[in-house]
C-alpha positions in Angstrom: 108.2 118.6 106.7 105.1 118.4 108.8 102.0 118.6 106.7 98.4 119.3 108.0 97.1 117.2 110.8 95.3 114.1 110.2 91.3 114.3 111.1 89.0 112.0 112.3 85.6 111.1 113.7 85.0 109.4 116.4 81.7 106.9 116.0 80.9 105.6 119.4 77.7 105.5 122.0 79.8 105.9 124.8 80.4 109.8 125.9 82.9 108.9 128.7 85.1 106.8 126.2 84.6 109.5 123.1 85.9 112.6 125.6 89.1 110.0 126.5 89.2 109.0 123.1 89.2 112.9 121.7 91.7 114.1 124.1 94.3 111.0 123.3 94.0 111.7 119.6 94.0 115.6 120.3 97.3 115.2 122.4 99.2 114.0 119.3 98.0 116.2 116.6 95.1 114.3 115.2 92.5 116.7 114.6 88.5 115.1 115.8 86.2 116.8 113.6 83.0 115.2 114.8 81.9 112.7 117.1 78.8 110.3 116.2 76.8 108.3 118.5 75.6 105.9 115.9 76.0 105.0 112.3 73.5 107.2 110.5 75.7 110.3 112.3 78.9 109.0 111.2 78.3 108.7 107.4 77.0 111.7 107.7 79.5 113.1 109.5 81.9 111.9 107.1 79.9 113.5 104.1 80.2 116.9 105.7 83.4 116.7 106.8 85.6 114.2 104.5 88.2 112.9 107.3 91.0 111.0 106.6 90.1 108.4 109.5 86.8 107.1 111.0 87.3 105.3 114.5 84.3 102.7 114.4 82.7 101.0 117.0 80.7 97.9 115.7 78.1 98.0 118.4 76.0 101.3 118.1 72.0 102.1 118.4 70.2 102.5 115.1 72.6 101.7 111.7 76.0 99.4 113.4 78.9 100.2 112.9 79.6 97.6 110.2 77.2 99.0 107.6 78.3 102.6 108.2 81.7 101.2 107.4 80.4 99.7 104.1 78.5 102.9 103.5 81.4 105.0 104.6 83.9 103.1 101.9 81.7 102.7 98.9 80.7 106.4 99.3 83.9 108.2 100.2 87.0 106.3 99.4 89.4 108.4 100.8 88.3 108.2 104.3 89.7 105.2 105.7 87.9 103.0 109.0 89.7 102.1 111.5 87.0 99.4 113.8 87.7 100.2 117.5 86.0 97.8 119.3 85.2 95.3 122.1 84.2 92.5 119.8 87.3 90.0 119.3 85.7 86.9 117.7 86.0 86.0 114.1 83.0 86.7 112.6 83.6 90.2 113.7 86.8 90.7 112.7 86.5 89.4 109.0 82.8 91.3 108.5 84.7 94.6 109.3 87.8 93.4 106.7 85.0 92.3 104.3 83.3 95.5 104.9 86.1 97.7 103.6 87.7 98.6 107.4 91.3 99.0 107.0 92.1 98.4 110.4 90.7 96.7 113.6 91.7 97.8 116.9 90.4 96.0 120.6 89.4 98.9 122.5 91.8 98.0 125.3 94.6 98.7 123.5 97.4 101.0 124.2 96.9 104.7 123.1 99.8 104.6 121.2 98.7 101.6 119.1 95.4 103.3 118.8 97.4 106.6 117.5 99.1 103.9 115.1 96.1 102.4 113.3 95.1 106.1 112.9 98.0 107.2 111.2 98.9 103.7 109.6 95.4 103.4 107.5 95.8 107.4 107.1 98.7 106.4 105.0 96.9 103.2 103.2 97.8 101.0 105.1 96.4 98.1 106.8 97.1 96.9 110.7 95.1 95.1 113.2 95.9 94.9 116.6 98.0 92.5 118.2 95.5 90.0 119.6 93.2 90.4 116.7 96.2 89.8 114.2 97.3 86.7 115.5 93.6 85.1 115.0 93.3 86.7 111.6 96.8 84.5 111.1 95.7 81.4 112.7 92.0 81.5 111.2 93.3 82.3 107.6 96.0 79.3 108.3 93.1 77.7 109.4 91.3 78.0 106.2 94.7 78.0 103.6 93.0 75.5 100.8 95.4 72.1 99.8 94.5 72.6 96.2 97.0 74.8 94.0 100.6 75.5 94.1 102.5 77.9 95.6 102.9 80.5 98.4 100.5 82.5 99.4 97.3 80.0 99.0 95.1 81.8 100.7 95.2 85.3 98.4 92.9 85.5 95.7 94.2 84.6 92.3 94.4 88.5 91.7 95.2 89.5 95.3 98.6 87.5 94.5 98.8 89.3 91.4 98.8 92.5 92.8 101.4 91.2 95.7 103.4 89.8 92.5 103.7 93.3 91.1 104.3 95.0 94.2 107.4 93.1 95.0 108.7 93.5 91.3 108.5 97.2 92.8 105.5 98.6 91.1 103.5 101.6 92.4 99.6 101.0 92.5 99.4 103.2 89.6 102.0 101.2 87.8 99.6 97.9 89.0 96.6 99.4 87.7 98.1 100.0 84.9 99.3 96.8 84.1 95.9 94.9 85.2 93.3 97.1 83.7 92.2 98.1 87.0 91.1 101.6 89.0 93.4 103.5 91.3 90.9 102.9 93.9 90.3 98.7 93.4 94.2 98.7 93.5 94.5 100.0 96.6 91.5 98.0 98.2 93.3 95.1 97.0 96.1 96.1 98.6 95.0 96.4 101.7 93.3 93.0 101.7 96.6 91.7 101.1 98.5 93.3 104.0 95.7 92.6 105.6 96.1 88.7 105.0 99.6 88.3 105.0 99.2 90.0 107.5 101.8 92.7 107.3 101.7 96.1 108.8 103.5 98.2 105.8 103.6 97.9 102.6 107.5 97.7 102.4 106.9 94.5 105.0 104.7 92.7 102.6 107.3 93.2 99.4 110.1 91.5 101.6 107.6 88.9 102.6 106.5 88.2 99.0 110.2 88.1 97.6 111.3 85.5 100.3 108.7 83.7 98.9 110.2 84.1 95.5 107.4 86.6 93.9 108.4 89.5 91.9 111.2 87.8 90.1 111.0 89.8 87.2 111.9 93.0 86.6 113.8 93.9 90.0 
């Protein structure tokens, strides 16, 4: 059942970290196809070689990590970013979400949370890591608006749409479809919403949505 292996590059100035990094990823069948020691090499690293992940540090010589990231998604959807990091405050965290990054990882995590995000955004999904989730939650919280009715205050008006339709068990075709959207904004929205919620699968955010009483129709 087991397809090809995921690839990746690894976007980071520090060697020491990259060979760790390499051998972690190496050591359960994700494939490194290039390393980059600043943005400029990882978008173009990512042109040659068309992963399905980019590990992204934020904090890199020449071009940061955050506008490769923006470069990386407008120009090659199908790679997704995964922002591996050391930077933990807010204005971090949501640039990189803004950015297109599917995931945002603290580089002290745990390998295997590491090799989680990986295969996580590989799938389209979106995770953060644990400490970095639970100030997304708080901050978003934080913000929620008072005006309006309703769960989910802090989606867009067609963020929530899209969450609707998922829960009524619609496929992002199915939503694209129905909204007169691209395959591709569909699943960028859909990110942002697991992202918000936040929600590590997509199958979590459709239980979350009909507790809330979304997706009543056509279940």
């Amino acid at each position: 059942m087991s397809g090809p292996p995921l690839t990746a590059v690894v976007a980071d100035d520090h060697p020491v970290f990259v060979d760790g990094l390499v051998t972690v990823l190496a050591d359960r069948g994700i494939r490194v196809v290039a390393t980059a020691a600043n943005g400029t090499q990882a978008v173009t690293a990512v042109a040659a070689h068309s992963p399905d992940v980019v590990l992204m540090d934020l904090s890199m010589p020449g071009m940061s990590g955050l506008e490769a990231t923006r470069r990386v998604v407008a120009d090659h959807p199908s790679t997704a970013v995964v922002v591996l990091t050391m930077s933990d405050d807010d204005e971090s965290v949501f640039a990189a979400l803004r950015a297109g990054a599917r995931g945002y990882v603290l580089k002290g995590a745990a390998a295997d949370d590491i090799v989680r995000a990986v295969t996580a955004v590989a799938r389209g999904e979106a995770i953060l890591g644990a400490q970095v989730s639970q100030r997304v939650l708080h901050t978003l919280t934080a913000r929620q608006p008072t005006r309006g009715a309703g769960p989910f205050r802090h989606l867009t008006e067609r963020e929530r749409e899209v969450l609707d339709l998922m829960a009524r068990g619609h496929d992002n075709a199915r939503i694209a479809r129905a909204l007169g959207l691209s395959d591709k904004t569909v699943r960028n929205h859909v990110s942002m919403v697991l992202t918000k919620l936040p929600a590590a699968t997509r199958a979590e955010a459709v239980a979350t949505a009909r507790d809330a009483g979304l997706g009543q129709q056509d279940r």
